[in-house]
C-alpha positions in Angstrom: 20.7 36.0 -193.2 20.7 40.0 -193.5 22.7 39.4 -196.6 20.2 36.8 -198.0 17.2 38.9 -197.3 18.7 42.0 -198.8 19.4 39.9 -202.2 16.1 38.4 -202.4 14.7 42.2 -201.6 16.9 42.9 -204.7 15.5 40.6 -207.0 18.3 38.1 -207.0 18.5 34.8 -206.2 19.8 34.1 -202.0 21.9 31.6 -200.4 21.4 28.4 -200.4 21.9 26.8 -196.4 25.7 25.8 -196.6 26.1 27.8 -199.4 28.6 30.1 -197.8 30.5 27.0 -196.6 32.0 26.0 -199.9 34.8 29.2 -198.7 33.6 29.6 -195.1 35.0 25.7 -194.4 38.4 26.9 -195.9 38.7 29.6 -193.4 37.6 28.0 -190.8 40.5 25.2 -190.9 43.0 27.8 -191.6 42.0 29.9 -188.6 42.0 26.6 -186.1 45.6 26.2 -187.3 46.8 29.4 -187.1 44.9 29.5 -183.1 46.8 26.1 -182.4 50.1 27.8 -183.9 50.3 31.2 -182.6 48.0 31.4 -179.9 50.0 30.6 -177.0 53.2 33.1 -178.7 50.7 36.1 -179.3 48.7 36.0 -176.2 50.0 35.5 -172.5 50.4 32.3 -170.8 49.4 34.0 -168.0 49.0 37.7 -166.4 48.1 38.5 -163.2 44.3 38.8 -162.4 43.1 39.9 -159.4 44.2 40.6 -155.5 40.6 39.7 -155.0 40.6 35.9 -152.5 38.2 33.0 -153.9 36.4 33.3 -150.4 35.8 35.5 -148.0 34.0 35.0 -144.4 32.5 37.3 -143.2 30.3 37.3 -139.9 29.7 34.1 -140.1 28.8 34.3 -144.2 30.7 32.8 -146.6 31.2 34.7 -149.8 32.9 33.5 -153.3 34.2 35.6 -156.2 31.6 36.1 -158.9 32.4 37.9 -162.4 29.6 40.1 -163.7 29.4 41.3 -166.8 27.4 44.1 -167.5 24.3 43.8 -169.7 22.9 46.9 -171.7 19.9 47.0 -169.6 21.9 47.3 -166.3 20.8 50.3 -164.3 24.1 51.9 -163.6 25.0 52.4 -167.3 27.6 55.5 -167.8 27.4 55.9 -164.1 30.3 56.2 -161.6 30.5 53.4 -159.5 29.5 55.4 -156.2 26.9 57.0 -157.7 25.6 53.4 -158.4 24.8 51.5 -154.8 26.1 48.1 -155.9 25.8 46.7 -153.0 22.5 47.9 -151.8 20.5 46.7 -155.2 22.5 42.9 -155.6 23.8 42.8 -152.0 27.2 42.0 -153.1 30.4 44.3 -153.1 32.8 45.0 -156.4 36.5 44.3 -155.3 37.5 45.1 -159.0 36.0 46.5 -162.8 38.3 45.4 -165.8 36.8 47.5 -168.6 36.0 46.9 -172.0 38.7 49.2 -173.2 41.3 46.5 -171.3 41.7 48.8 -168.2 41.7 47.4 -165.0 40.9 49.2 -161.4 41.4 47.6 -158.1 41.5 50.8 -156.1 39.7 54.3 -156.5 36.5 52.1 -157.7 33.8 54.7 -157.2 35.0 56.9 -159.8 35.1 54.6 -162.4 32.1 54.7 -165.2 30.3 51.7 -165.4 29.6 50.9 -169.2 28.5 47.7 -171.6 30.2 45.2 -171.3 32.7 45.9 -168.5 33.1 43.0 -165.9 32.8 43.3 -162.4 34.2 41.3 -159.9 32.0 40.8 -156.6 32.3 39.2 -153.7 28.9 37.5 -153.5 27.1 34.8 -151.0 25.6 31.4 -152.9 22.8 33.4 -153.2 23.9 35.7 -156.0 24.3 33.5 -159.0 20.7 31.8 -158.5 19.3 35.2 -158.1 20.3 37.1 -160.8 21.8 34.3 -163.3 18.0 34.9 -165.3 18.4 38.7 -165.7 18.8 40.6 -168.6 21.1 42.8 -166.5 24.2 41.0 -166.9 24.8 39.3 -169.9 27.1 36.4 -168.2 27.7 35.6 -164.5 30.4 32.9 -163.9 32.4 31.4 -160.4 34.7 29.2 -162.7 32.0 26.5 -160.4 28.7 26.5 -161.1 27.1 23.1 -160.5 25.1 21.7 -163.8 21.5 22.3 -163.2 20.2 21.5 -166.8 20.8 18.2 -167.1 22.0 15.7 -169.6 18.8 14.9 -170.8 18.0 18.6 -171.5 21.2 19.3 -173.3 20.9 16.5 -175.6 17.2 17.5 -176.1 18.4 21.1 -177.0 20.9 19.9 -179.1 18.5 17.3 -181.1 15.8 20.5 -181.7 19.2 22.9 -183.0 19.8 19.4 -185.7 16.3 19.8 -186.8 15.9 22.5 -186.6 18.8 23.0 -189.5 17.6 19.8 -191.3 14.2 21.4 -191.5 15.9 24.6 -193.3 17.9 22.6 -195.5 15.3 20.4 -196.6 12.6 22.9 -197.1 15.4 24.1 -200.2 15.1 20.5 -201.5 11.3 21.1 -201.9 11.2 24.3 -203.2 6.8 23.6 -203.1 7.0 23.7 -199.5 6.5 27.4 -198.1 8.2 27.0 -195.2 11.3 29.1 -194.6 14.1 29.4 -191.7 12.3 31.7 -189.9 8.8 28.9 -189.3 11.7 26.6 -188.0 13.6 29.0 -185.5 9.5 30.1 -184.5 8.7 26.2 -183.7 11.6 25.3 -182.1 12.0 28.3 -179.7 8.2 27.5 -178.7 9.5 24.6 -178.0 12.5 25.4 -176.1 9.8 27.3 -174.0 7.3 24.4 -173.4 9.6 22.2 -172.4 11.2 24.8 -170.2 14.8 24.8 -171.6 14.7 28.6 -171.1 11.9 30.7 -168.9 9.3 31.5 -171.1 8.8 34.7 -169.3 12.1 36.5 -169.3 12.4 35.4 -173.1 13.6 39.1 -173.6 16.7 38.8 -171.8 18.6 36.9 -175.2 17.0 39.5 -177.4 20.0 42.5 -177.7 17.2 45.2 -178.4 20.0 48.2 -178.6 21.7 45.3 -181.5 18.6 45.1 -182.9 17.6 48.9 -183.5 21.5 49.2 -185.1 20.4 47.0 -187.5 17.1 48.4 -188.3 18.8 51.9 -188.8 21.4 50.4 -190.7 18.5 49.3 -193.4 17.3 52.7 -192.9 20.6 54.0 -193.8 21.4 51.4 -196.8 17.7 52.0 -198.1 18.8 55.7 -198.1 21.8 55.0 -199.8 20.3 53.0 -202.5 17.3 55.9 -203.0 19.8 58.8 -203.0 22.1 57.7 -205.5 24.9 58.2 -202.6 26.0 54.7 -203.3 26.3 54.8 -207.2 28.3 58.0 -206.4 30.7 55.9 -204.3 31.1 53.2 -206.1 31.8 54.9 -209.4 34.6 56.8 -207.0 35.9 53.6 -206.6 36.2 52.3 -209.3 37.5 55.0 -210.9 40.0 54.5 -208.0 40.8 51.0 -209.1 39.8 51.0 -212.9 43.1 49.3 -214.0 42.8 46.6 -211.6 39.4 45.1 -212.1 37.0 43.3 -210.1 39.2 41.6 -208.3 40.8 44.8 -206.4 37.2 45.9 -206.6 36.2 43.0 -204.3 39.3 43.4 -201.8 37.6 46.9 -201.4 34.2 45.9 -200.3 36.3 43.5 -198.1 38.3 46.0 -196.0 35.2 48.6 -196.4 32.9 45.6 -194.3 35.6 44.9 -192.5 36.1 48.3 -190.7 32.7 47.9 -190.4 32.0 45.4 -188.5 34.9 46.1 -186.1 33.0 49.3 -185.4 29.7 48.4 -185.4 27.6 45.5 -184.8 28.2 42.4 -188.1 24.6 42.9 -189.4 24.7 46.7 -189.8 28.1 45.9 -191.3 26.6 44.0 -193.9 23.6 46.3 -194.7 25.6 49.3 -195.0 28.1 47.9 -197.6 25.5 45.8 -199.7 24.5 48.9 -201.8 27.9 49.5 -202.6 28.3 46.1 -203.7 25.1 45.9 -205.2 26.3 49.4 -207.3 29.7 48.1 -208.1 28.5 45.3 -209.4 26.1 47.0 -211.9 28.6 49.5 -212.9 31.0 46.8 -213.7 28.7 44.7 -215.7 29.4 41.4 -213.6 27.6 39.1 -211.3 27.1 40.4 -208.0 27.4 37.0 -206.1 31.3 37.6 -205.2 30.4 41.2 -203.7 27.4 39.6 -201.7 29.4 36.5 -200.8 32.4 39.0 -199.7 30.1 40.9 -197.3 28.8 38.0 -195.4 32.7 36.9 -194.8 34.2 40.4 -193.5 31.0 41.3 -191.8 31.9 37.5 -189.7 35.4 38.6 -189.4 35.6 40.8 -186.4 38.7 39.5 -184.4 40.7 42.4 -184.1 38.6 44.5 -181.7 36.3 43.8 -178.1 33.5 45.7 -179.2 33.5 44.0 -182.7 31.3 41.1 -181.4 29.2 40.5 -178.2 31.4 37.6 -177.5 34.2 39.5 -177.9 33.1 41.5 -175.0 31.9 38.7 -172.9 35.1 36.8 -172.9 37.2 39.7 -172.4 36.6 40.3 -169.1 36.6 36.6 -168.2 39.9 36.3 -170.0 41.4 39.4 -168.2 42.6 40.2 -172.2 43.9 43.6 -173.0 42.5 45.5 -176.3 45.8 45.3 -177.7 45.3 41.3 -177.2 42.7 41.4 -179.6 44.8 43.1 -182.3 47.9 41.1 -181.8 45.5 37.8 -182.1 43.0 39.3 -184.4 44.5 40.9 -187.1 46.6 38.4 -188.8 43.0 36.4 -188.2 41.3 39.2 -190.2 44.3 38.7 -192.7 43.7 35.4 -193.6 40.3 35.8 -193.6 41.2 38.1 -196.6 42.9 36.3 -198.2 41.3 33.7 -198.7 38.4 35.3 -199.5 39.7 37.0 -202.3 41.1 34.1 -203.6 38.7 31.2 -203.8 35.3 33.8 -204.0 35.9 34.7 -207.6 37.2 30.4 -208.6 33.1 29.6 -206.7 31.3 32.2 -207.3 32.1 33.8 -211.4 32.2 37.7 -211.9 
């Protein structure tokens, strides 16, 4: 969607709905294989997780093993642990932080740092989960047993308004006359979602990643700048001066690894509007269709596998997972790999230079 807007900003033509499909489905299939091949020989069966019982009792309370992980509006940010009162603000007690970086502290806990994304492990009554499962402090809580409060009715319901939600998006491009766009659909059904209670209409702020959401902006900011200063025509007539004998094709695998390092840095959507005016300049200097280059960008900027802090769900399963960083490279990479491959291959056969 950043990708599309920027395009249409550009005076080009955007994506259509499944556009990106026609090579995103190839990728997809490859990567489920290669997951069902290699996962269980690049990543542990098993590794040891915690010295941390599922219960404790204690005076007369019975308390269960919750995993927390840490939101970016939780008030001990960059704070050590003892300078934090865990306890005292969610009256339950941390037994063990596994970090975002991979590391992992049983003992010596109130000198570690508390940042983003870290997990904690508490020992918590039945109290805890209920309480805080709605804040917008941590961004998961899990006891591997929560009991299903939605609701079958209420899951199908969601699921039926996520179906029309797309169909309304897709056919609004079959009737071009119709000024509706994806953004009237997402507005209606969230509204929706609201009514009917799916989520609390009042802590509605708790799914929006504000700090994710001022990246991006200042990654416009930054593109725009780009764009205005003539910082990315200088660039890309570096490159491909670089790659002059090679052609658009090496030109492409460029703006590939370029996104790519991106968005293992950064957040995908700052990814993407940081390398479009590149793309956008390579393209012009070339003489060729843009398409590939913008088509390119939405596939790297998706392909952050190789790091925790490339994606939010990166981050969210780590902890749960007890994986290392180093699991994410061993897993990730040849992921990011194919991803480039493939890419590189089929964009230019869809999508002519």
């Amino acid at each position: 969607l950043v990708v599309h807007g920027m395009i249409l900003e550009a005076g080009f033509e955007g994506f259509s709905m499944f556009e990106l499909g026609k090579v995103g489905i190839f990728i997809a299939i490859a990567g489920i294989i290669y997951i069902f091949l290699f996962s269980k020989r690049l990543l542990p069966d098993a590794r040891p997780d915690t010295a941390v019982p599922d219960e404790e009792v204690e005076e007369g309370e019975k308390l269960h093993r919750v995993e927390a992980v840490l939101g970016a509006r939780f008030p001990g940010i960059n704070k050590k642990l003892k300078d934090f009162n865990f306890q005292r603000h969610y009256g339950a007690e941390v037994k063990e932080i596994k970090t975002r970086n991979g590391q992992r502290f049983v003992t010596n806990l109130d000198d570690v740092v508390l940042h983003e994304g870290d997990t904690l492990v508490v020992m918590a009554d039945d109290t805890f989960i209920p309480t805080w499962g709605e804040s917008s402090v941590f961004v998961l809580l899990t006891n591997g047993n929560e009991p299903d409060t939605s609701g079958k009715k209420k899951r199908w319901f969601a699921l039926l308004l996520l179906v029309l939600m797309i169909v309304g998006a897709t056919v609004k491009e079959a009737f071009p006359d119709i000024k509706l766009d994806m953004f009237f659909f997402v507005s209606i059904t969230t509204i929706i979602m609201a009514w009917t209670n799916l989520f609390p209409a009042r802590k509605y702020t708790k799914y929006i990643s504000w700090d994710i959401l001022i990246t991006i902006a200042c990654a416009f900011a930054i593109s725009k700048a780009m764009s205005n200063s003539g910082f990315a025509a200088f660039i890309a007539e570096y490159i491909i001066g670089m790659t002059d004998a090679l052609g658009p094709y090496a030109l492409l695998a460029v703006i590939f690894i370029i996104t790519n390092l991106f968005t293992e840095l950064i957040t995908n959507n700052a990814a993407a509007a940081l390398a479009f005016p590149l793309a956008l300049s390579i393209s012009a200097q070339l003489g060729v269709s843009p398409t590939p280059f913008f088509v390119v960008i939405c596939m790297a900027a998706s392909a952050s596998f190789s790091t925790p802090i490339g994606y939010q769900t990166n981050l969210i399963v780590q902890g749960i997972g007890n994986y290392k960083f180093t699991d994410f490279v061993r897993i990730g990479l040849p992921l990011n790999i194919i991803t480039f491959l493939i890419s590189i291959i089929l964009i230019p056969l869809i999508w002519n230079f």
